[in-house]
NUVO-300977 format. One record per residue (C-alpha): residue number from 1; x, y, z; residue in three letters. Coordinates in steps of 0.1 Angstrom, whole numbers. Example, Ala and Ser with C-alpha at 12.3 -4.5 7.8 and 13.67 -1.06 7.14 Angstrom:
<1 <123 -45 78> "ALA"> <2 <137 -11 71> "SER"> 
//
This chain:
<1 <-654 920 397> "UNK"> <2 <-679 950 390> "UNK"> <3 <-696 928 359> "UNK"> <4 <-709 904 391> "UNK"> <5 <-715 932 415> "UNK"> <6 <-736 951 387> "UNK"> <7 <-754 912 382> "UNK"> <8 <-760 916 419> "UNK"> <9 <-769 954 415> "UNK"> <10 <-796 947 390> "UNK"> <11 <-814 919 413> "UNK"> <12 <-817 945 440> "UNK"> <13 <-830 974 420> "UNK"> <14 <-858 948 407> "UNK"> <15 <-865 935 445> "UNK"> <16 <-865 972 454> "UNK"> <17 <-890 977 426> "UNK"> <18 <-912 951 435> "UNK"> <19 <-915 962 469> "UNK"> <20 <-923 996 461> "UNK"> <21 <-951 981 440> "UNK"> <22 <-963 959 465> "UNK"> <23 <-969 987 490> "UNK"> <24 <-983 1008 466> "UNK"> <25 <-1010 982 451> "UNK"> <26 <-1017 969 490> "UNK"> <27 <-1012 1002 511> "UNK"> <28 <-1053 1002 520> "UNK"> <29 <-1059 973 521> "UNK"> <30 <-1030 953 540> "UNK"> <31 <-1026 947 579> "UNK"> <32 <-1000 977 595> "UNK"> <33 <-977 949 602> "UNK"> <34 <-972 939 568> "UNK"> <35 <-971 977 557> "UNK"> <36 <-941 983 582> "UNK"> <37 <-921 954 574> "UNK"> <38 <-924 962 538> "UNK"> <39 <-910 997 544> "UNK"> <40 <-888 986 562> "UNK"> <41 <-871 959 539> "UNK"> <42 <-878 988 512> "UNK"> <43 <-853 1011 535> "UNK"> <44 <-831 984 536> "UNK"> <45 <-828 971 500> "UNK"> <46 <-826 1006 484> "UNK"> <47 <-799 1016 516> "UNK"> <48 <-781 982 495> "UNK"> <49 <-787 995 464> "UNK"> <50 <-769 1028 470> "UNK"> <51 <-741 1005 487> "UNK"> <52 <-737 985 462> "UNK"> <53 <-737 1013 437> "UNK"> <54 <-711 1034 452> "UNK"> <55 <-692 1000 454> "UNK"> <56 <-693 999 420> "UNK"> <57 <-680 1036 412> "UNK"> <58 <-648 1030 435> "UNK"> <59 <-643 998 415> "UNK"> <60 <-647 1016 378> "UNK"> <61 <-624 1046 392> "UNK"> <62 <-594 1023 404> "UNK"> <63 <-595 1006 369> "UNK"> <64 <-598 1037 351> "UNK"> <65 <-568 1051 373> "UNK"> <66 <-549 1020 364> "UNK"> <67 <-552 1020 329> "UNK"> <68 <-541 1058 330> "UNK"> <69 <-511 1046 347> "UNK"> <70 <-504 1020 318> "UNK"> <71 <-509 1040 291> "UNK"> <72 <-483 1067 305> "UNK"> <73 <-459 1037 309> "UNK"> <74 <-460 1024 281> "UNK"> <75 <-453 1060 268> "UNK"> <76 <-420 1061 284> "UNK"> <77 <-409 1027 277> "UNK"> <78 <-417 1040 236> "UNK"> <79 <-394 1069 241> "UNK"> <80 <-372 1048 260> "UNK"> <81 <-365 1025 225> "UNK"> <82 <-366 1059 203> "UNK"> <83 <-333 1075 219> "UNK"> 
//
């Protein structure tokens, strides 16, 4: 599953940069409503980002863990045939 979740974690870092961008190019000149709604959904998309991201980490870990686990059992089913 973490090939779709880093799909997913791609489309929010670009929706988190386009916000960012947004406020920055209409911070003067844009109403305070708009300003604090885009801050807001700013908060909210990078609080998703990070989210998503450590989603991700957990996901990598367990396979990595898992794959540990096979190589070491395949290990002792090779020495198993060798005696």
């Amino acid at each position: 599953m973490p090939p779709l979740k880093k799909l997913w974690l791609g489309i929010v870092i670009v929706t988190d940069i386009s916000l960012m961008g947004w406020l920055l190019g209409n911070f003067r000149s844009a109403e305070w409503p708009l300003i604090l709604g885009d801050f807001m959904a700013l908060i909210g998309v990078s609080w998703g980002c990070y989210s998503l991201h450590t989603r991700i980490e957990s996901a990598i870990a367990k396979l990595e863990e898992l794959q540990a686990w096979t190589s070491l059992s395949q290990a002792f089913f090779w020495l198993a045939q060798v005696s």
